[in-house]
N, C-alpha and C positions, 0 to 999 in steps of 0.2 A: 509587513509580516506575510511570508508565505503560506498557505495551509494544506498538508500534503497529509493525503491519506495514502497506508498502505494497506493492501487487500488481498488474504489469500482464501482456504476455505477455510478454516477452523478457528483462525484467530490465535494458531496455539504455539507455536513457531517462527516460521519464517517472517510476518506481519508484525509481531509485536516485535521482534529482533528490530527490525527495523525502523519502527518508530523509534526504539529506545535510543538506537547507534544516529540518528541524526534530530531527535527531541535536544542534546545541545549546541545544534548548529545557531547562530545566530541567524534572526531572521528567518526563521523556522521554525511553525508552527505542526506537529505532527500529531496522527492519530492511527488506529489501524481498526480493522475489521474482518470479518469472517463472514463467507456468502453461504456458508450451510445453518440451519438452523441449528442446529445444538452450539453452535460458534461462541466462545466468550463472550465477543462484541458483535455483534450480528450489523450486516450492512442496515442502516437504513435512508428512507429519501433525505431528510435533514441532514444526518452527517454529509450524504453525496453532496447536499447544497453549502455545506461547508467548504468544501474543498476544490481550490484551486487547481490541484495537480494529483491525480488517481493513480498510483503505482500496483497494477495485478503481478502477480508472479508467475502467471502460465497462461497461454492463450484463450482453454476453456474456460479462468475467470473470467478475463473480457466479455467473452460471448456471453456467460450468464448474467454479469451485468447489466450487457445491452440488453437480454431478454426480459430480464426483471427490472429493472430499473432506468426505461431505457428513457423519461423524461427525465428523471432526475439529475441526469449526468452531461447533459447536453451541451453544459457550459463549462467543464471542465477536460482538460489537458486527459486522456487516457491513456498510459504506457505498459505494455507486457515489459518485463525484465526478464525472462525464460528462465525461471529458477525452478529445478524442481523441486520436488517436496521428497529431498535425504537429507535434510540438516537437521541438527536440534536449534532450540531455545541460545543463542550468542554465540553459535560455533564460530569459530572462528577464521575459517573458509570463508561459514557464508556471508561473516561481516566483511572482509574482504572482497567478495562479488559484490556485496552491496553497494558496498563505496565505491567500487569502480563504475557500476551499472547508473545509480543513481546522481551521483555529485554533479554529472557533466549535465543536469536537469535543472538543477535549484540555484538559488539568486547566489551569486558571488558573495563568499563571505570572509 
């Protein structure tokens, strides 16, 4: 089982879309989070330690990551996908970018 976290800032959009559109991929284990504090799911070191494979959605998450949590993540796979933040909640664009950005990432299924 793979365990892929996706992380944008809020948790309210783009990250949960995400989890949800590959939560039925087989062999695919997913979760998301949000690096600002008022975030639904707020990042923390545990979840980072969950996860095999870190999906940010813009370059400054990266960077705040590495800043805040920069033990925590040391062992996992880090990828920007350069999605900005104009989509809503399952639009269907950005599930589209998603799939194409992500799929070529995760365990053949």
């Amino acid at each position: 089982m793979q365990r892929v976290l996706f992380i944008c800032g809020q948790n309210r959009l783009r990250s949960p879309t995400a989890e949800q559109v590959f939560s039925s991929w087989p062999g695919i284990e997913t979760s998301s989070a949000g690096l600002k504090n008022d975030s639904e799911n707020p990042v923390t070191p545990e979840l980072l330690a969950w996860a095999e494979l870190i999906f940010v959605m813009e370059k400054r998450h990266k960077a705040k990551l590495a800043e805040k949590f920069k033990a925590s993540c040391r062992h996992a796979r880090i990828i920007c996908l350069d999605i900005p933040d104009i989509y809503a909640f399952m639009d269907k664009d950005l599930i589209a970018l998603l799939l194409k950005k992500v799929s070529p990432f995760l365990a053949k299924h």
